[in-house]
C-alpha positions as CSV (number, residue, x, y, z in Angstrom):
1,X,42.7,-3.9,44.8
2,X,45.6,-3.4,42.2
3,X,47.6,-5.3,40.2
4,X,49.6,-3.3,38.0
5,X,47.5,-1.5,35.7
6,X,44.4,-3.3,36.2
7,X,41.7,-2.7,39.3
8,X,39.9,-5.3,40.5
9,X,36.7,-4.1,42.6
10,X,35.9,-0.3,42.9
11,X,37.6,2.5,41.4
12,X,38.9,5.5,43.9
13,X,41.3,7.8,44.3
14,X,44.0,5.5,46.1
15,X,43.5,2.8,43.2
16,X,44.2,4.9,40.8
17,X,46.8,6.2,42.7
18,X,48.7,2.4,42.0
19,X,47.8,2.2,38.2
20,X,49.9,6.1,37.9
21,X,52.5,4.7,40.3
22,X,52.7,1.2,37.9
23,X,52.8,3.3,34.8
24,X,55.6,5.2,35.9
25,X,58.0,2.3,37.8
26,X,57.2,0.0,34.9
27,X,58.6,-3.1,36.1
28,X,60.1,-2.2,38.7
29,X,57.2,-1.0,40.8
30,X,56.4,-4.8,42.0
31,X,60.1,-5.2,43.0
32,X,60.4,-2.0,44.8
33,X,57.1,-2.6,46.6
34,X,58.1,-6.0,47.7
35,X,61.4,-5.0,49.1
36,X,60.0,-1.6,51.0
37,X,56.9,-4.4,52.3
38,X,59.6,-6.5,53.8
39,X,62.0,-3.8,54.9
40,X,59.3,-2.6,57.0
41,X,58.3,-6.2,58.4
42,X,62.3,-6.8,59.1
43,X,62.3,-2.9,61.3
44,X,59.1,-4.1,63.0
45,X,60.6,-7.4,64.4
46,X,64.0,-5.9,64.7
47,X,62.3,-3.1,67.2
48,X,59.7,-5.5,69.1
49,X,57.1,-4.4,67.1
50,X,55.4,-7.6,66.4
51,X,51.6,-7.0,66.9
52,X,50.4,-7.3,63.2
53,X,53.8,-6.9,62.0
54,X,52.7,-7.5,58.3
55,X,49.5,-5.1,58.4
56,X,51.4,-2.5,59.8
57,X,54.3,-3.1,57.6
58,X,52.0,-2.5,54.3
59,X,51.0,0.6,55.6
60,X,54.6,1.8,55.8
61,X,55.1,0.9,52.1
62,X,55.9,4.0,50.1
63,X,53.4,3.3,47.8
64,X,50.6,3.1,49.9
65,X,51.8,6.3,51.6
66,X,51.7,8.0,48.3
67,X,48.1,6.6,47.2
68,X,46.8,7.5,51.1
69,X,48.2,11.2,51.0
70,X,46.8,11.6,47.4
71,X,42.8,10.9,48.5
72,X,42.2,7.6,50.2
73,X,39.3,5.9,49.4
74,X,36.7,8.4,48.4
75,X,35.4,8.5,44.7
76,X,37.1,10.2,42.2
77,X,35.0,13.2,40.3
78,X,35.2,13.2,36.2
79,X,34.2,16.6,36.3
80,X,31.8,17.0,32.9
81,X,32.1,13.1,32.7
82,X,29.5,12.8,36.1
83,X,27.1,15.5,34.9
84,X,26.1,12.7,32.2
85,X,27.9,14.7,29.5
């Protein structure tokens, strides 16, 4: 999990993925995650799509699309870094 520029738990690819995307929207990254998160959860009740309608609206979120596309949840290679130099 992350909460702005600070993960909590294990570091991958789609974590990092929210620190960059924090860094660049600043303060507005929470705003504009909140608002695309409950846009989603309004379409999904406003189409009948109510099974899990908040699960399935976080995974609409453009945020999480973005950290997704960019690697999911598999480690992230440092290059030199993990050949203990």
């Amino acid at each position: 999990m992350t909460l702005g520029t600070v993960i909590g738990g294990g570091w991958n690819r789609h974590e990092e993925v929210h620190v960059w995307q924090a860094r660049m929207f600043g303060p507005v990254y929470f705003p504009i995650y909140g608002l695309c998160w409950l846009l989603n959860v309004i379409f999904r009740l406003i189409t009948g799509k109510l099974t899990d309608a908040a699960v399935e609206a976080y995974r609409r979120v453009c945020f999480e699309d973005w950290a997704y596309a960019a690697g999911g949840d598999s480690e992230i290679s440092w290059g030199l870094c993990s050949s203990g130099f």
